[in-house]
Each structure stands twice: as C-alpha cells, then as structure tokens.
C-alpha positions as CSV (number, residue, x, y, z in Angstrom):
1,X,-173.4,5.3,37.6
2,X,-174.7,2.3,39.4
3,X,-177.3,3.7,42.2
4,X,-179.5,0.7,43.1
5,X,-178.4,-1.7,45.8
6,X,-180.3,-4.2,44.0
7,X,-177.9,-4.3,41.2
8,X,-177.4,-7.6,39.4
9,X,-173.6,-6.8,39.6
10,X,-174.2,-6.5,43.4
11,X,-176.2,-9.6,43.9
12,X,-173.1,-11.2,41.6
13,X,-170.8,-9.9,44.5
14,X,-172.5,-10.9,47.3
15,X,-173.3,-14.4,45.9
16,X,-169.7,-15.4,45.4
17,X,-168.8,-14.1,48.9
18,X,-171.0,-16.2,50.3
19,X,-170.8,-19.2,48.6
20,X,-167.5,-21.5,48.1
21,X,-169.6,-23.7,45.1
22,X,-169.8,-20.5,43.4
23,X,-166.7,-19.2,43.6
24,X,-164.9,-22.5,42.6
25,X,-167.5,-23.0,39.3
26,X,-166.6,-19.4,38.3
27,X,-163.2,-19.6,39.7
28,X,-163.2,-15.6,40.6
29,X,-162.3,-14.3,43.7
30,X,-164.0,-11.0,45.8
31,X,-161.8,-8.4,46.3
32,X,-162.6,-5.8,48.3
33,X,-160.7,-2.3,49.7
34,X,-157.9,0.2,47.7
35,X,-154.5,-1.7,48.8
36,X,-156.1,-5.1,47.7
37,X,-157.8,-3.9,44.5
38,X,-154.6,-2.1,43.7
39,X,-152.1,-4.7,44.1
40,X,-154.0,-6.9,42.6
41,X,-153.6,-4.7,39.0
42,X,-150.2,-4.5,39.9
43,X,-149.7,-8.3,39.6
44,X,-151.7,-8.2,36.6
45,X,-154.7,-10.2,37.9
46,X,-157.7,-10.4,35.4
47,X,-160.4,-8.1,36.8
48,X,-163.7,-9.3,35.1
49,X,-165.4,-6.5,37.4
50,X,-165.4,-3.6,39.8
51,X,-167.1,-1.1,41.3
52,X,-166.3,1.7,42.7
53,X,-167.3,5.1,44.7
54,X,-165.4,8.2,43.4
55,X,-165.9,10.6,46.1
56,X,-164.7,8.0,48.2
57,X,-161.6,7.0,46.4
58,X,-160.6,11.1,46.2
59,X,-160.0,11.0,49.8
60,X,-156.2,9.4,49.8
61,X,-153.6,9.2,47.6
62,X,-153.6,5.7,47.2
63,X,-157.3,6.0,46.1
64,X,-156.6,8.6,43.7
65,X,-154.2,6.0,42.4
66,X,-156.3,3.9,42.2
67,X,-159.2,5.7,40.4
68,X,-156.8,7.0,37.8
69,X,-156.6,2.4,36.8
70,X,-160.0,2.1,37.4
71,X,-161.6,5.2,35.4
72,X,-159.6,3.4,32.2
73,X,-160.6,-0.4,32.5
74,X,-163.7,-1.4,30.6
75,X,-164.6,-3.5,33.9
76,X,-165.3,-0.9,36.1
77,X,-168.2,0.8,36.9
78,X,-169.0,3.7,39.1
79,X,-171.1,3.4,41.7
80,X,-173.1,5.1,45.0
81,X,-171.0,4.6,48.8
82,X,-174.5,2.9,49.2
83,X,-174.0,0.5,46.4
84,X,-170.3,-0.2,47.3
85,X,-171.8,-1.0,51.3
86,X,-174.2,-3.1,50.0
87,X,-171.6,-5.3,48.1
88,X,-169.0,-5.5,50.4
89,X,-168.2,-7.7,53.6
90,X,-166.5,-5.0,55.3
91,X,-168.3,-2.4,57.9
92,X,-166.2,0.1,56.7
93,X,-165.3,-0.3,52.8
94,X,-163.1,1.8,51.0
95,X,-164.9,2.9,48.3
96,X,-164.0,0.0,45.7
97,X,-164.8,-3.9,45.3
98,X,-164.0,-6.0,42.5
99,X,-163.8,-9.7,41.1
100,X,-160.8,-11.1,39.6
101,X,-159.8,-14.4,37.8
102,X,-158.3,-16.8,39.8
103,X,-154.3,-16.5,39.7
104,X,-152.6,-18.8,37.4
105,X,-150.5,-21.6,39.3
106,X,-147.1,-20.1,39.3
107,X,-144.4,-22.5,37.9
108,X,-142.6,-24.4,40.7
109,X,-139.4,-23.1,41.4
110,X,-137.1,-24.3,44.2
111,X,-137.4,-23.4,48.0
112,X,-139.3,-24.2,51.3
113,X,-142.7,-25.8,50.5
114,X,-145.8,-25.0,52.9
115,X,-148.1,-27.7,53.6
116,X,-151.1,-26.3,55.4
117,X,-152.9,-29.7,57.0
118,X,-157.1,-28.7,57.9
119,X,-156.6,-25.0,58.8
120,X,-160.2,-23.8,59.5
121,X,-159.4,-20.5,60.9
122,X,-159.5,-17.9,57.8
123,X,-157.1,-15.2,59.4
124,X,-154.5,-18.3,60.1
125,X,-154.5,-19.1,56.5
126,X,-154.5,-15.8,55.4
127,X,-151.6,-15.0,58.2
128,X,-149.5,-18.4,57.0
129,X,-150.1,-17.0,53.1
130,X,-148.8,-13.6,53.7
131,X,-145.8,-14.8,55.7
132,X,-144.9,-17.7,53.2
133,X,-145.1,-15.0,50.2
134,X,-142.6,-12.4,52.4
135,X,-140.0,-15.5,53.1
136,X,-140.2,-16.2,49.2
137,X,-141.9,-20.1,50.0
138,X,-141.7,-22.0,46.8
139,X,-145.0,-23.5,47.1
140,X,-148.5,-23.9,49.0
141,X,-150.0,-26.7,49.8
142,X,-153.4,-26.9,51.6
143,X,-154.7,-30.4,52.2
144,X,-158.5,-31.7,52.0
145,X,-160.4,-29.8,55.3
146,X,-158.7,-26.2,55.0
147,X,-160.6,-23.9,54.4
148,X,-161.1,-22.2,51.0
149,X,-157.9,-20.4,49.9
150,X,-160.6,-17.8,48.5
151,X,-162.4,-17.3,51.0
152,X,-162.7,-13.5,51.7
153,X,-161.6,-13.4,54.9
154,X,-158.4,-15.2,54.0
155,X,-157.8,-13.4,50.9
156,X,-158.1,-10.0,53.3
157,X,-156.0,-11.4,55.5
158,X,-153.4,-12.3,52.8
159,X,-153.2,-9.1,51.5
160,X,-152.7,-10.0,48.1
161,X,-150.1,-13.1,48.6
162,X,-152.4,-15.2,46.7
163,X,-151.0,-13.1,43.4
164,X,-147.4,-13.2,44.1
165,X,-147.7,-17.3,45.5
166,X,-148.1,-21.1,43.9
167,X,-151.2,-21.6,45.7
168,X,-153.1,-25.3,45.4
169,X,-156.1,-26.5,47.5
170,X,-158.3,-29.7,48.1
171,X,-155.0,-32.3,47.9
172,X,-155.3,-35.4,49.4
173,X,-152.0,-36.6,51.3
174,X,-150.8,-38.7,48.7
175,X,-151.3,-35.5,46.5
176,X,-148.7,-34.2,49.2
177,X,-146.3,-36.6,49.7
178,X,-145.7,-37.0,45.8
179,X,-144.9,-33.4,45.4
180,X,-142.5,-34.1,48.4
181,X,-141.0,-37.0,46.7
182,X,-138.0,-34.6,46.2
183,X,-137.4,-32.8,49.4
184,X,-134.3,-33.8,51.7
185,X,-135.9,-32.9,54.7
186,X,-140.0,-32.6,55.5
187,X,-140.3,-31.0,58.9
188,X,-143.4,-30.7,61.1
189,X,-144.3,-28.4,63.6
190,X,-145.6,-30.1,66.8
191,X,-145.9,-28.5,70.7
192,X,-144.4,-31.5,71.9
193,X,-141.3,-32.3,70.1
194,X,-137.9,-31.9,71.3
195,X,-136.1,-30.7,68.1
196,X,-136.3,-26.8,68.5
197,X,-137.2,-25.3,64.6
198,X,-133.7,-23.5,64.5
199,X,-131.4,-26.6,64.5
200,X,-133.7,-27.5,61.4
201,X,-131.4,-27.3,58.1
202,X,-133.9,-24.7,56.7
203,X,-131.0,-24.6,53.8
204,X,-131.6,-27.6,52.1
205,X,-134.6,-28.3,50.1
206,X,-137.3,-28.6,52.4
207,X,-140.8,-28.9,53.4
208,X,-142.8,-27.7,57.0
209,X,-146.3,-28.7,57.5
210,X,-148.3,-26.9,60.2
211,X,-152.0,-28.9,61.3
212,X,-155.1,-28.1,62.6
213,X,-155.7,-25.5,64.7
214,X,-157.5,-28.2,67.4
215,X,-156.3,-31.3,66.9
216,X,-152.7,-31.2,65.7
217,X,-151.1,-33.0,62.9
218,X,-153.1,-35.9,61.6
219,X,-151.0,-39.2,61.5
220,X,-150.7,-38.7,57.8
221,X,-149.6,-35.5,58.6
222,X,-146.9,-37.4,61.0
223,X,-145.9,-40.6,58.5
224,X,-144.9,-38.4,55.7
225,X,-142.1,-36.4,58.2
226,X,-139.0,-36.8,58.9
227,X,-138.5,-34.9,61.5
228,X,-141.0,-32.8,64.1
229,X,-139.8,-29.6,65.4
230,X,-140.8,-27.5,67.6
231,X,-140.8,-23.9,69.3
232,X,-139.2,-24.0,72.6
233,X,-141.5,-21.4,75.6
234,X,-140.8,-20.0,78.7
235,X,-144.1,-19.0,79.9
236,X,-147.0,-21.4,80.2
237,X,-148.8,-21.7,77.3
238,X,-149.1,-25.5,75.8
239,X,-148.6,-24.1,71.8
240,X,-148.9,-21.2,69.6
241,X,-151.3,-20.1,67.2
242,X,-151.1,-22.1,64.1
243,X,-150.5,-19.0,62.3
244,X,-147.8,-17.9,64.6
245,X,-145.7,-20.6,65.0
246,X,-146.1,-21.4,61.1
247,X,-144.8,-17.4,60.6
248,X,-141.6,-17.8,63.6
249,X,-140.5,-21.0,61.5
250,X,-140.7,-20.0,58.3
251,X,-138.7,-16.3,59.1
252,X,-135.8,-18.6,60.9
253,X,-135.4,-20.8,57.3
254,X,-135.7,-17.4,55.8
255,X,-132.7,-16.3,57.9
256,X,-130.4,-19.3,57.7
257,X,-131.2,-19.5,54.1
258,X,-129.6,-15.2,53.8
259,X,-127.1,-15.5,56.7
260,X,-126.4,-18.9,57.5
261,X,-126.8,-21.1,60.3
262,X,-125.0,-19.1,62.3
C-alpha cells in the first residue's frame, strides 16, 4: 500500500493535472472519483494507473463495485485517504483516481456535428460534451482557443462523454469547414438572429457551432454558416450561457430527429 504523499505515482498525477504540455506528450487523461473511474472501465478505456483507498471505496455500493475491477487490474495500487487527497483536484475525493489513455477517435458516423468555436469556460465544454453524447451528436469539433478537451475540470464536468464521443481539438477553421464540406445545413447559434433554433431542419444532415463565451461567433465562425439561429426570451437577459443554449438546441434536433417536426 502506497502511504507517502510524496509518491512518484502522485507527483505523476498531479503533474498532468496541471499541465496541458504534459498531458498532450503523454496523451493520458486524470480521472478522478467512483462514477468517472467506473465508466470509464465500462467503455473499456486503457487505465495505465490508479489508486485507490479501500476503506473509502467500502462505503457505497458503487464503490464496492468498483473495488471488486480495481483489486484485479495490474494498474492499480492501493493507497492511504491521505495519498488519494494528495493526488486529487477535488476537496472531497472519493477514494479513487486514475490515468487512462486517451480514447481512440471514434469512426464518423452520420448525425448533428458540434463545432465548439474558443470555449474557455471548462464546465461549458464539459456541459456542451455531456449534452452532445446524450443527443447521440455524431461528432465534436473544438476550434484553435478552446480549452483543452482534457482538462480536468471538463472531463468532470463531462462525466465520461469523452468515452462514448468522436472528440477532436486544436482545428483550425478550414480544418472545420472541410469536415463540413458535406453537411446540408450548418447552423449557428447567435443572441441576435431572427431564426428561432426550432424552425431549423435539425433532420437533415447538419452542423451547429456555438462561440465564445465573450465575444460571440468569430467571422469565420459566421462565413462558414448558412444560417444563424437563435433562442427566442421573454425576460431580459441579452443571451444564454454558452453551455445552455448549445444544450436547448441540440435536445430540440434530438426531438425532431425521434418525433418529427411537429
């Protein structure tokens, strides 16, 4: 049992959290917590590393669960609650934090494609990935100035999307526009435009891009549409959060695409 906070496997840990250079040359993402750790081995992620508290995993079923996986891989390593705190980002950690491979890119498939222009807010990317993977989005694809698709915080925030998504980073727009070469209609979400996002043909093969939390679409962003849609308000706010109004569009193509337009 690992009982030193000053653990070379802890330092590993804390190292990649910290640094995006890092985690790109070793291409592994920090997991951290029973649900994320657990789905991850579910969607057969490659798990180079974990470690783990057992009295804390004994607490709930899931972490039971959980233990029973763990106690079999040859990449996991018990550990102290001390050791686990001293690894993890979280005030509060569950008793387990690991490092996986980075997913493979899953094979394009048809469906709505997410472009995610300059997000800098980890929660709204994590937010926009976890909604795109419930709707069933084809692809995601984040432009030069979003923040890192593995960043911690986002991959929390996902909640494991990143293993059940095509996920790309770090394109530049005419990256994006060639992989949009093919869709019917490209949609973006703007505050000020006078399409509302439900007369959008979300049936057809389609694209939405949602911009920077600040400053909006780029005009890139704006030349590659066709069409800008927005979400019509009552009250007084000017917009939505990015990760919001992202989420409302892509449920309503979600529902024309089951029910119809109707």
């Amino acid at each position: 049992m690992i009982i030193s906070t000053a653990n070379p496997h802890v330092k590993h840990i804390r190292s990649l959290a910290a640094d995006r250079k890092e985690r790109r040359r070793e291409r592994l993402v920090v997991l951290e917590g029973v649900r994320l750790v657990a789905d991850a081995l579910a969607h057969d992620a490659q798990l180079t590393l974990a470690l783990y508290a057992p009295e804390q995993l004994e607490t709930t079923t899931e972490g039971v669960s959980l233990l029973e996986q763990l106690e079999q891989g040859t990449f996991a390593q018990p550990a102290t609650p001390q050791v686990i705190a001293a690894a993890a980002e979280t005030v509060h950690p569950q008793g387990v934090v690991a490092l996986a491979r980075w997913p493979e890119r899953v094979a394009e498939r048809p469906g709505i494609i997410l472009v995610v222009e300059a997000t800098q807010d980890p929660g709204n990317l994590g937010t926009l990935l976890r909604s795109a993977e419930a709707v069933g989005v084809a692809q995601v694809l984040c432009t030069v100035g979003t923040v890192d698709v593995y960043s911690p915080k986002v991959v929390r925030a996902a909640m494991g999307a990143h293993f059940r998504l095509s996920v790309e980073q770090d394109l530049a727009w005419e990256e994006v526009a060639g992989r949009l070469a093919s869709v019917d209609h490209v949609y973006a979400a703007d505050a000020g435009a006078t399409m509302p996002y439900h007369a959008a043909d979300w049936r057809q093969p389609c694209a939405l891009i949602v911009g920077n939390e600040a400053h909006g679409l780029s005009g890139q962003a704006r030349d590659t549409a066709t069409r800008m849609i927005g979400i019509p308000m009552q009250g007084s706010a000017e917009s939505l959060n990015v990760a919001v109004a992202g989420s409302v569009i892509l449920f309503e193509a979600l529902r024309q695409r089951t029910r119809g337009r109707t």
